[in-house]
N, C-alpha and C positions, 0 to 999 in steps of 0.2 A: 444486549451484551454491553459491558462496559468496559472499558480500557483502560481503566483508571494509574495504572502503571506506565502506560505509554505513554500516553498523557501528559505526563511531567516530563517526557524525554526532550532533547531540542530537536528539530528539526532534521539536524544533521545526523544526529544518533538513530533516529527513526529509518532514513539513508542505509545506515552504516548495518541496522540492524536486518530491514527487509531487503536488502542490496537494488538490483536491476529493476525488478518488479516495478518498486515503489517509485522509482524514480518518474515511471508515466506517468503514476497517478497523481504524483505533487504539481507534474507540469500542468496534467488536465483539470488540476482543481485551484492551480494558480499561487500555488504556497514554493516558496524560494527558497532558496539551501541556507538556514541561518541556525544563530545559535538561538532563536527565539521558544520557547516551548513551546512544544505541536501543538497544544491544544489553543493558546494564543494566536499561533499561529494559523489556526483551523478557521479560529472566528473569525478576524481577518478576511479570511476568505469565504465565507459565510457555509463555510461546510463543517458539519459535526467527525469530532474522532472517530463515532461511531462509524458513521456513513462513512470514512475514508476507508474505514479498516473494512467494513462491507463489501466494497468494490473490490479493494487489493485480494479481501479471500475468494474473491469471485471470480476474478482474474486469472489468483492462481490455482486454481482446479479448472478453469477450461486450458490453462495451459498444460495442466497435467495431465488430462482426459485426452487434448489432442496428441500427446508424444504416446500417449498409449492407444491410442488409434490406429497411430501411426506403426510403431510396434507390432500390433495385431496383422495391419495389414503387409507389413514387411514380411513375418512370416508365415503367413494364410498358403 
């Protein structure tokens, strides 16, 4: 998959756009709130757009799968 669009975002707008989420995953890949373009900023931190955006969907479908777990078992 490629991200060719986010890629040119800065850092912050990447923030702005996945809100909460993203904000782990920039901490646990070591990339900082700037105006630097993510993808600059990726290498930097020797992790590809790819693989950040990887994680973050990944992330957010176990969090989504848990709230509907949760859900199911609320009303079982």
């Amino acid at each position: 998959m490629r991200n060719g669009t986010f890629e040119q975002l800065t850092v912050e707008e990447v923030l702005q756009t996945f809100g909460p989420e993203a904000r782990a995953f920039l901490r646990e890949n070591r990339i900082d709130r700037s105006n630097l373009r993510f993808a600059d900023a990726c290498a930097a931190a020797s992790v590809t757009p790819d693989e950040f955006f990887a994680q973050l969907d990944a992330g957010l479908r176990r969090r989504v799968a848990r709230a509907a777990r949760h859900s199911v078992a609320e009303y079982a």
